[in-house]
DSSP file (Angstrom, degrees, kcal/mol; ACC not computed):
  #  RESIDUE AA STRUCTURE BP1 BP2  ACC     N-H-->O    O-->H-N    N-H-->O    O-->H-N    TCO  KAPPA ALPHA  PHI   PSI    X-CA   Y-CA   Z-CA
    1    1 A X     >        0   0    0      0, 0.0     4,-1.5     0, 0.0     5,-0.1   0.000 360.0 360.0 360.0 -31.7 -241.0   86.2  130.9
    2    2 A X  H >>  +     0   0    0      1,-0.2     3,-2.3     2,-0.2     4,-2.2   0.990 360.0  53.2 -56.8 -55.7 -244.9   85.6  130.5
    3    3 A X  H >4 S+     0   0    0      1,-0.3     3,-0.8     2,-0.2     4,-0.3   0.873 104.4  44.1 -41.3 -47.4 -244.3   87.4  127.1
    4    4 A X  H 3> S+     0   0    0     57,-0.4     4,-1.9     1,-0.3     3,-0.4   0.693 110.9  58.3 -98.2   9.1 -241.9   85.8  125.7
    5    5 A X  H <X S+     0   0    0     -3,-2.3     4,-1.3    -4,-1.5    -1,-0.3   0.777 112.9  45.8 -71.1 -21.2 -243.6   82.3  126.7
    6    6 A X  H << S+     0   0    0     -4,-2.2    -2,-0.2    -3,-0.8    -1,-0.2   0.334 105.4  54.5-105.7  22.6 -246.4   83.4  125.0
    7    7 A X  H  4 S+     0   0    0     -3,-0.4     4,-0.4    -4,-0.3    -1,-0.2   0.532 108.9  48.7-115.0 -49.1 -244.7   84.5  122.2
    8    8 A X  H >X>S+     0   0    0     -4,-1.9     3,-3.0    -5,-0.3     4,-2.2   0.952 111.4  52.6 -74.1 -57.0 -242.9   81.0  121.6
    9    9 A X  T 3<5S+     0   0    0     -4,-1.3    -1,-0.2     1,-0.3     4,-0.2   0.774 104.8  56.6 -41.8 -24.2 -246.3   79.1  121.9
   10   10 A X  T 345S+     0   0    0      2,-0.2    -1,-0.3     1,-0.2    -2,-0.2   0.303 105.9  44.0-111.3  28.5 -247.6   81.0  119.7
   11   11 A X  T <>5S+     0   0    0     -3,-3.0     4,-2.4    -4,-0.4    -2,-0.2   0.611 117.5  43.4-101.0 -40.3 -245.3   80.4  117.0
   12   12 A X  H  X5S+     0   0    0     -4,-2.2     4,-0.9     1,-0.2    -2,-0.2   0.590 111.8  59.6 -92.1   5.1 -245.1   76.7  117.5
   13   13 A X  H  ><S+     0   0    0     -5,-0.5     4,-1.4     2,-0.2     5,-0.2   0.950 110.2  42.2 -62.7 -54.0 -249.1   77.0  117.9
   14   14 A X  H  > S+     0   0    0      2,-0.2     4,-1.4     3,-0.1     5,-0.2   0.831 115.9  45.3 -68.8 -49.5 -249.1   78.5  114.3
   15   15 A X  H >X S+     0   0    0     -4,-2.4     3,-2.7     1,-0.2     4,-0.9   0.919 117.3  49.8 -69.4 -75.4 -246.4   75.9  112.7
   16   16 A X  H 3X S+     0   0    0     -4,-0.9     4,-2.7     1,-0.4     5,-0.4   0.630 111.0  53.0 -55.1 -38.1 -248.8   72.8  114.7
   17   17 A X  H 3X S+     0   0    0     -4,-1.4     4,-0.6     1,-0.3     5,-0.5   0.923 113.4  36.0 -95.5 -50.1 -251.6   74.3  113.2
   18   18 A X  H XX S+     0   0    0     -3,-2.7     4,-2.9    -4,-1.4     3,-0.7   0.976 110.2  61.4 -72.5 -52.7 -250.5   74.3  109.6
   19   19 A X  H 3X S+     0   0    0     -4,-0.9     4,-2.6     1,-0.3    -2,-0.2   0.826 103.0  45.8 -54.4 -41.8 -248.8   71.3  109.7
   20   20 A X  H 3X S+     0   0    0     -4,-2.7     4,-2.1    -5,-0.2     6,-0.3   0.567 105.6  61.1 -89.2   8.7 -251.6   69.1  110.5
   21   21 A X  H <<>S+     0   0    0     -3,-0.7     5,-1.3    -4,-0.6     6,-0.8   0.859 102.2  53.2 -82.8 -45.1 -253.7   70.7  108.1
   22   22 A X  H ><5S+     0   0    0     -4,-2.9     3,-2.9    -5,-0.5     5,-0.4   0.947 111.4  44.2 -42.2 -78.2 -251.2   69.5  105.7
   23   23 A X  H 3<5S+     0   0    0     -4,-2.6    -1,-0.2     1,-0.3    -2,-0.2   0.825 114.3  53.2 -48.4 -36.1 -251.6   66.0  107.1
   24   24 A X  T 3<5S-     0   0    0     -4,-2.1    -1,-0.3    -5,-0.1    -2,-0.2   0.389 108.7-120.0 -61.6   3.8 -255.4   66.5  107.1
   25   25 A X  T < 5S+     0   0    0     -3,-2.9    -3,-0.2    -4,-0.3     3,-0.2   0.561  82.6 119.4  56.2   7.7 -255.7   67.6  103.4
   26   26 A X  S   <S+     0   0    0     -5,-1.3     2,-0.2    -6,-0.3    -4,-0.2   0.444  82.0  20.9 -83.6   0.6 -257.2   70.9  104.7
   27   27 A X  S    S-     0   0    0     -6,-0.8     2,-0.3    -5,-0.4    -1,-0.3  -0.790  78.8-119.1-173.4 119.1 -254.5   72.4  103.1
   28   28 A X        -     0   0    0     -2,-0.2     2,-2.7    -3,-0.2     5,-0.1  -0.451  29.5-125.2 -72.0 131.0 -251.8   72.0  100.4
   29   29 A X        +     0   0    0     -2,-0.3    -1,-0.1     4,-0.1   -10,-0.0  -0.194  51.8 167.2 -63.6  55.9 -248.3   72.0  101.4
   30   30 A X    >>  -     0   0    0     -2,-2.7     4,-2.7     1,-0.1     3,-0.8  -0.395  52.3 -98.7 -86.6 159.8 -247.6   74.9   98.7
   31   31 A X  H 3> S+     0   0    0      1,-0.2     4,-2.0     2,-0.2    -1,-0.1   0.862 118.5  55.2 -15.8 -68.0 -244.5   76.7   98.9
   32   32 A X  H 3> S+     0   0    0      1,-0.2     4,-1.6     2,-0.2     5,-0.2   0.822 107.8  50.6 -52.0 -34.0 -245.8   79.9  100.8
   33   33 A X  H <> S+     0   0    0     -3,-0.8     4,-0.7     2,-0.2     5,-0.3   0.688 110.0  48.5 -87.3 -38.6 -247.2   77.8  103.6
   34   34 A X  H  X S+     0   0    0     -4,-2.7     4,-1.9     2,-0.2    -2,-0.2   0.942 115.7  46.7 -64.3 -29.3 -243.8   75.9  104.1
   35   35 A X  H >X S+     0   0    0     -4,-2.0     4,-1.7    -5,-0.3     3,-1.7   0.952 110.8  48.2 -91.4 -91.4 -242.2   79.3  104.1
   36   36 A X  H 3X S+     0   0    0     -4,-1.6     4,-2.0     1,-0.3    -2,-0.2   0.810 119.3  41.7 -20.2 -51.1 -245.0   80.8  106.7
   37   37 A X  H 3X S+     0   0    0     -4,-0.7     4,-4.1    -5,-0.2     3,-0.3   0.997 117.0  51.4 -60.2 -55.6 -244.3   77.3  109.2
   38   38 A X  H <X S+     0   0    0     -4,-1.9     4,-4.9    -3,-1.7     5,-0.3   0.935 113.6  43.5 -58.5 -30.3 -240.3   77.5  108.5
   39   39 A X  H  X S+     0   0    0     -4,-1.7     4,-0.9     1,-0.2    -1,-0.3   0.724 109.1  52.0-110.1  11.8 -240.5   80.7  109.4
   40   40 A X  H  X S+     0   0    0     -4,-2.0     4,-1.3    -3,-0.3     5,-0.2   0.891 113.1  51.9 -45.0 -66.5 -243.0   80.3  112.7
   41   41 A X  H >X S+     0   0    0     -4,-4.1     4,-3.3     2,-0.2     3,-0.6   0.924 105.9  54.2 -68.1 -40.0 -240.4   77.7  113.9
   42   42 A X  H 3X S+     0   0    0     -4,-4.9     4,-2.7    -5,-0.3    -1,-0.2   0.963 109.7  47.8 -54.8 -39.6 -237.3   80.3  113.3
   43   43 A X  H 3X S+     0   0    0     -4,-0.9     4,-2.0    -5,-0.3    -1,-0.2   0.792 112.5  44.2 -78.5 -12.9 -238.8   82.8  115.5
   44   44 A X  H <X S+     0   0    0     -4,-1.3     4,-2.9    -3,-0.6    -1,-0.2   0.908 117.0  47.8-104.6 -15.4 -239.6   80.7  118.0
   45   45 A X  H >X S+     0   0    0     -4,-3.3     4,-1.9    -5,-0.2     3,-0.5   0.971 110.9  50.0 -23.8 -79.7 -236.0   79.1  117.6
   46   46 A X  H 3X S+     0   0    0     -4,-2.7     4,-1.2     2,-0.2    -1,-0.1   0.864 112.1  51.5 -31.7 -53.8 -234.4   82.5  117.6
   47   47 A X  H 3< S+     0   0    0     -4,-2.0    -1,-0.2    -5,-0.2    -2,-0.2   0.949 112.2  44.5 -53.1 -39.4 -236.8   83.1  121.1
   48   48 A X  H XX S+     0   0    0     -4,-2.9     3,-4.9    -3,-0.5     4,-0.8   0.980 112.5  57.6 -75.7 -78.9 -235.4   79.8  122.8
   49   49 A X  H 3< S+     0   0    0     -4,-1.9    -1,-0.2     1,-0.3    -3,-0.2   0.566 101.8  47.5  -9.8 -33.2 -231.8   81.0  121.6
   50   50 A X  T 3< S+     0   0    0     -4,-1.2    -1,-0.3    -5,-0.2    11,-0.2   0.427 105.0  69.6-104.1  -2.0 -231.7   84.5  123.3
   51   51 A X  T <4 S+     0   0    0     -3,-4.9    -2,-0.1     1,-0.2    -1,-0.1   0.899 117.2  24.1 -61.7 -39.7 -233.0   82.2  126.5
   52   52 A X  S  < S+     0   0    0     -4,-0.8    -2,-0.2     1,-0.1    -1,-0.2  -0.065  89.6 101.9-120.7  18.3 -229.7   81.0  126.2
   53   53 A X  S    S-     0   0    0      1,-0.3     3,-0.2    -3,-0.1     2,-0.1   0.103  87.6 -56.1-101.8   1.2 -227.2   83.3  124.6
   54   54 A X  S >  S-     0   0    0      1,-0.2     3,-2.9    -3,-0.1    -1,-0.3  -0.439  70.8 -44.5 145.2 131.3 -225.4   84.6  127.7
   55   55 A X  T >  S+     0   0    0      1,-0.3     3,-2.2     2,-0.2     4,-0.3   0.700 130.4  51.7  22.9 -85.4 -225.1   86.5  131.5
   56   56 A X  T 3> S+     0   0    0      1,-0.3     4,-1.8    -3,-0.2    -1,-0.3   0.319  90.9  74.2 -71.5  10.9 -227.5   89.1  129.9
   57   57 A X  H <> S+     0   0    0     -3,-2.9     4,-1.8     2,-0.2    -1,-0.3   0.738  92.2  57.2 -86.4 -22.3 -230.5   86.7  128.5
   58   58 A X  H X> S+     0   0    0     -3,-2.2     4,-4.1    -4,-0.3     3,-1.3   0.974 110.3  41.6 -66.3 -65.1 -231.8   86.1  131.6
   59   59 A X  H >> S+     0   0    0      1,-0.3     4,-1.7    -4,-0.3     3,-0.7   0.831 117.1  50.2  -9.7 -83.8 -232.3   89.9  132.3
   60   60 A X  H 3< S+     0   0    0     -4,-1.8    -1,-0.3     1,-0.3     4,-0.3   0.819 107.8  56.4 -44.9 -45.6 -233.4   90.3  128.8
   61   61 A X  H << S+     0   0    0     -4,-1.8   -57,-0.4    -3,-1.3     3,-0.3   0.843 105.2  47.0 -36.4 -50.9 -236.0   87.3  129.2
   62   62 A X  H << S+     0   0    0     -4,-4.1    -1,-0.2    -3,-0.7    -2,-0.2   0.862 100.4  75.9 -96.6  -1.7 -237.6   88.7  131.9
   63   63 A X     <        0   0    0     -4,-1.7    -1,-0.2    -5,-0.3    -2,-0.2   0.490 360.0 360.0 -11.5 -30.1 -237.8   92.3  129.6
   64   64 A X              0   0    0     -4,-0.3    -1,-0.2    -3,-0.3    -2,-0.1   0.330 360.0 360.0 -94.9 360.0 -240.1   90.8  127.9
């Protein structure tokens, strides 16, 4: 379970991180970098999903 907490934090770490650089000007919101955030926030979507997907997700959760 530790894992896969530290596996979503550090996805929405990664989107937080980009995203206020955007808002900071430290970084232009180009395509590749929208793509890189969206797809930070899918995996850790995808993590919170399998939390919650069934019997066997706790089991699998704590796998992890």
């Amino acid at each position: 379970m530790r894992r896969l907490v530290h596996d979503i934090r550090n996805h929405l770490a990664v989107a937080i991180a980009n995203v206020e650089a955007f808002r900071d000007g430290v970084l232009e919101p180009s395509p590749e970098r929208l793509t890189a955030v969206l797809q930070a926030l899918s995996e850790a979507d995808a993590l919170l999903s399998g939390l919650t997907s069934g019997p066997d997700a706790a089991a699998k959760a704590s796998d992890m």
